[in-house]
C-alpha positions in Angstrom: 83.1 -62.9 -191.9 81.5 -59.6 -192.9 77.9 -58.4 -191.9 75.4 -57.8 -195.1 71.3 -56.9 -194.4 68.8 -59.3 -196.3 65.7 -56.7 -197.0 63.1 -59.5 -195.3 61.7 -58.1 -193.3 63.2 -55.0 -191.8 63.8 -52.9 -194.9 61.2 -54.1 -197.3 60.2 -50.7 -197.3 62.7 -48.7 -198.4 63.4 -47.8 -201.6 67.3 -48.3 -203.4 68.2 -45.1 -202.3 67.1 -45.4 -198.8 68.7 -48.6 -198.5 72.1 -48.4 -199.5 72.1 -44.7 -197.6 71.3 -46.8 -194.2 74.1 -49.8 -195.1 76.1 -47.3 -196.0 75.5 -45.6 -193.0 75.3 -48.5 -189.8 78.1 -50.5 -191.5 76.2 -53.5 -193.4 78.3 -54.0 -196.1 76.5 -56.2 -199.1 72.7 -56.8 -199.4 70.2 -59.5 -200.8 67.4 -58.2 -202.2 64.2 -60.4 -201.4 62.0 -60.1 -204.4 58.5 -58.3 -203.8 60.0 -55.4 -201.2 60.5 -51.3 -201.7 64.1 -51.6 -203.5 62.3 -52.2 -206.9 65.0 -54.3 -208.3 63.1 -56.9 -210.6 62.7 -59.0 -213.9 60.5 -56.6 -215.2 63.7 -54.1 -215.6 64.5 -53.5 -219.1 68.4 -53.4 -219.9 68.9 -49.4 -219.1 66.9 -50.3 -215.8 69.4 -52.8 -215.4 72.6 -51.0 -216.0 71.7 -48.5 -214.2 70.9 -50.4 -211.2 74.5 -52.2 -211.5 75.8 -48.4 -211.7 74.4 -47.6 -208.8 76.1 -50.3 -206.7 79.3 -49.7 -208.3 79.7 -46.3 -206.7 78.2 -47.4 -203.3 80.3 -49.3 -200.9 77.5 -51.5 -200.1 77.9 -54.8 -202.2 74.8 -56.5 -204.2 75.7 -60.0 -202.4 72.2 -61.7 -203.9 68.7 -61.5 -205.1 65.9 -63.6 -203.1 63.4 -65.6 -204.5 60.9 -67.8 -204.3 61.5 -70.0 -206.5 61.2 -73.3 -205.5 60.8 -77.3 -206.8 59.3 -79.6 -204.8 55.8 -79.6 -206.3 54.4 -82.9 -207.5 52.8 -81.0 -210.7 55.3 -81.2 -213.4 54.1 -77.7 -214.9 54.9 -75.8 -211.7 58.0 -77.5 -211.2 59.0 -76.4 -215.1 57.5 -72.9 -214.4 59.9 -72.4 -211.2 63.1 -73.4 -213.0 62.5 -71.0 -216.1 61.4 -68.5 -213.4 64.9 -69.2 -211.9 67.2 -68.7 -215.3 65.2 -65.5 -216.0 66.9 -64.4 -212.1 69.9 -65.9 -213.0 70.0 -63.7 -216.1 69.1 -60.8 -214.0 72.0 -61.1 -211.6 74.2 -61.7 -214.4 73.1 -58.1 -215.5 73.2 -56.5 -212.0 76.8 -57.8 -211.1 75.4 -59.6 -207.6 76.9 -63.0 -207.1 74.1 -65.1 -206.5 70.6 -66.2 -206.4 68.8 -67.5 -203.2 66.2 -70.0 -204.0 64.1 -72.7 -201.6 62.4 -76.0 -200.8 59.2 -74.7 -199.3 58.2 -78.3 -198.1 57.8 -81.8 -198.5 55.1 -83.2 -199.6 53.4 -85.3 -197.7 51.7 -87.4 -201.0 55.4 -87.8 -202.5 57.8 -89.9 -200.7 60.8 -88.0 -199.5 63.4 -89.2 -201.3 61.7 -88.2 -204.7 61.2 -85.1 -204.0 64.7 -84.4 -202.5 66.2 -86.3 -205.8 63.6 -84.0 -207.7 65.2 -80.6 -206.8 68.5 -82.1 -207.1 68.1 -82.6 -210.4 66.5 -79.3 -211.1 69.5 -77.4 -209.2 72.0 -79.6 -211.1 70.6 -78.5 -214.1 70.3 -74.8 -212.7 73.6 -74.9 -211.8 75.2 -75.4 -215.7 73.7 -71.8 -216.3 74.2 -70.2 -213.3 78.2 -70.9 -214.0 77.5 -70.2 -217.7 76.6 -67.0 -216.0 79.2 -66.0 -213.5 76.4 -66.5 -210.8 75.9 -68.8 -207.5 72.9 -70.4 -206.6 72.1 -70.8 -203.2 69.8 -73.4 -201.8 68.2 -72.2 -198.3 67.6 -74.5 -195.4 64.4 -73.9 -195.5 60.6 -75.1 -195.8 58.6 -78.1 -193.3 60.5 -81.1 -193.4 63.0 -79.9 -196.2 64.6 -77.6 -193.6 66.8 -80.6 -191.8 69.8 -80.2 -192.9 70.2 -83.6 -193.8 67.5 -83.5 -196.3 69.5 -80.6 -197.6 72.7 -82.3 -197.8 70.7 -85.1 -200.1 69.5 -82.6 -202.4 73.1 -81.5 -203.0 74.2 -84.4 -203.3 72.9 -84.6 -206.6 74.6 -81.2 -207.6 78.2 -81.7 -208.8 78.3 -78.0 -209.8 80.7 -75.4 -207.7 78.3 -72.8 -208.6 75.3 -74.0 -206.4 75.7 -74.0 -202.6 73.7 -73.9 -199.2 72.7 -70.9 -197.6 72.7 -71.9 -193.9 69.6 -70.2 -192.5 69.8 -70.5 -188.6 66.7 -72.7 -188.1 65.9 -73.6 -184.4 65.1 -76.2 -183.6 65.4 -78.4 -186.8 69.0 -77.4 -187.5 69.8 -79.1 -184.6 70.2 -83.0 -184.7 69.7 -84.8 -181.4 70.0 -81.4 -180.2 73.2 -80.9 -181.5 74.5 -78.6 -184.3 77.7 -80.2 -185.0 76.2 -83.3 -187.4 74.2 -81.0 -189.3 76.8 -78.0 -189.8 79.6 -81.4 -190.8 77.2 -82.5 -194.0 77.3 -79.0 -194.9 80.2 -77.4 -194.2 82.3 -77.6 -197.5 78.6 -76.1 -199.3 78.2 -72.7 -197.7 78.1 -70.1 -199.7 76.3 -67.4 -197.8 74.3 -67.3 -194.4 71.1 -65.8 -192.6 71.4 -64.4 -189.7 68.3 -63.9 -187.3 67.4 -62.2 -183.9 70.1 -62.8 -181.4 67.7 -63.3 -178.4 66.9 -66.8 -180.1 67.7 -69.8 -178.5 70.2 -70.6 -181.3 73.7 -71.1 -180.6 75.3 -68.8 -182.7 78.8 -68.7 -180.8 79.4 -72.2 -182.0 78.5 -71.2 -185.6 80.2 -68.7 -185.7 83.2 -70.8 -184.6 82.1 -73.4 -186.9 82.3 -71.1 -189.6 85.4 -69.3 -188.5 86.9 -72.9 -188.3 86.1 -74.0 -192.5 87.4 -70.2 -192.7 84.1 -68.8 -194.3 84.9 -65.7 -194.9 82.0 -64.3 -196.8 78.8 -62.4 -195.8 76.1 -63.4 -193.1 73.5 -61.3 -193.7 70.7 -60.4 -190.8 67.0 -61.2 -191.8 65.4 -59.9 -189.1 61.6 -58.7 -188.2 59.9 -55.1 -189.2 61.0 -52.8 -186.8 59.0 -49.1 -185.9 62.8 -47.9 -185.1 64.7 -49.9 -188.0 68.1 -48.1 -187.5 68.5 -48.8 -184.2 67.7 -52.6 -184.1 70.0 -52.5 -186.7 73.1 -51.2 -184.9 72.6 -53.4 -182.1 72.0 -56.0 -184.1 75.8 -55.5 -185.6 77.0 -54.9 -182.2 76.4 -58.5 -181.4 77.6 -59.8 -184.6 81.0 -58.3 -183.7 81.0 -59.7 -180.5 80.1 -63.0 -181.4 82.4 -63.2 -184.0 85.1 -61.6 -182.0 85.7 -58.3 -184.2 84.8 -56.0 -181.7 87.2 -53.4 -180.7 
């Protein structure tokens, strides 16, 4: 497992330069740009915006692991759902164009006027279609745990279960208490182990038992990037390099 820095909250702020200088520097090895923040990076770029963004990255260390959205499709109002999944290709496009590996996308909720099962089958069938052009793109799509109600892990696992695509994933989000079932993580980690594709990290002093996922994911050999989405901090840098100091010591790396 390798230690990446998602730009909610703690560097949305800083500009590209300023950003991959401080990776670069503390040792956080890929980012996900959340859309909105201080790196700049998106749709409006024009193709030399674009290439020279993806330049940019290819002479840093620092890898462009993702770019964060908001898109989402769990409304009720067919033109907001269609509005979200074009929003989506045009990201999909843009990572395609950037060289980052995938796009991180959400339920925000379930509705309380829809019954649950239609709106889980409803974004599964909006991520299975996603998912054609995100592999007709080279790109991942990762579905966050995330959102009231739609954050149990369970009613993740039923979205996916209408994706048959390789390309589109979970990213696990480190939800307390809801990713806990019967106050357990194993059951919910189990329906969604063999879907990770990337991970959010959040403050260690949490009551979250991060050993065990980190031996959970050790154990279905992830070997990819969990990335720290962590609160704005007056003294960024240092947060930061204690927050990696933990994350090697959880994960048994440190020397």
């Amino acid at each position: 497992m390798k230690l990446g820095l998602v730009t909610y909250d703690i560097a949305r702020d800083w500009d590209l330069e300023t950003l991959l200088g401080r990776c670069e520097a503390l040792g956080y090895e890929a980012v996900e740009l959340r859309t909105t923040h201080g790196h700049g990076v998106e749709l409006a770029l024009d193709a030399d915006q674009r290439a020279a963004v993806r330049e940019r990255f290819g002479r840093s260390p620092v890898k462009l692991w993702g770019l964060g959205t908001t898109c989402e499709y769990h409304s009720p109002d067919p033109t907001e759902l269609q509005r979200n999944i074009e929003e989506t290709l045009a990201w999909l496009d843009l990572a395609r164009d950037l060289g980052a590996v995938g796009v991180k996308v959400r339920p925000n909720a379930l509705p309380d006027e829809v019954p649950a099962e239609k709106t889980i089958q409803q974004i599964g069938e909006a991520l299975a279609h996603l998912g054609r052009a995100a592999e007709e793109r080279g790109v991942e799509l990762w579905l966050e745990v995330h959102g009231d109600r739609s954050a149990d892990p369970r009613c993740i696992a039923g979205i996916l279960s209408y994706v048959d695509s390789p390309a589109v994933g979970a990213c696990w989000n480190c939800n307390y208490p809801t990713d806990l079932i019967e106050g357990q993580l194993a059951p919910g980690f189990e329906l969604l182990k063999e879907r990770i594709l990337s991970v959010h990290l959040h403050d260690f002093h949490e009551p979250y038992p991060y050993r065990e996922l980190f031996e959970r994911l050790a154990g279905i050999g992830y070997d990819r990037y969990c990335l720290a989405e962590i609160a704005h901090s007056s003294d960024p840098e240092r947060v930061l390099q204690y927050f990696r100091v933990c994350f090697l010591a959880l994960t048994g790396q440190a020397k």
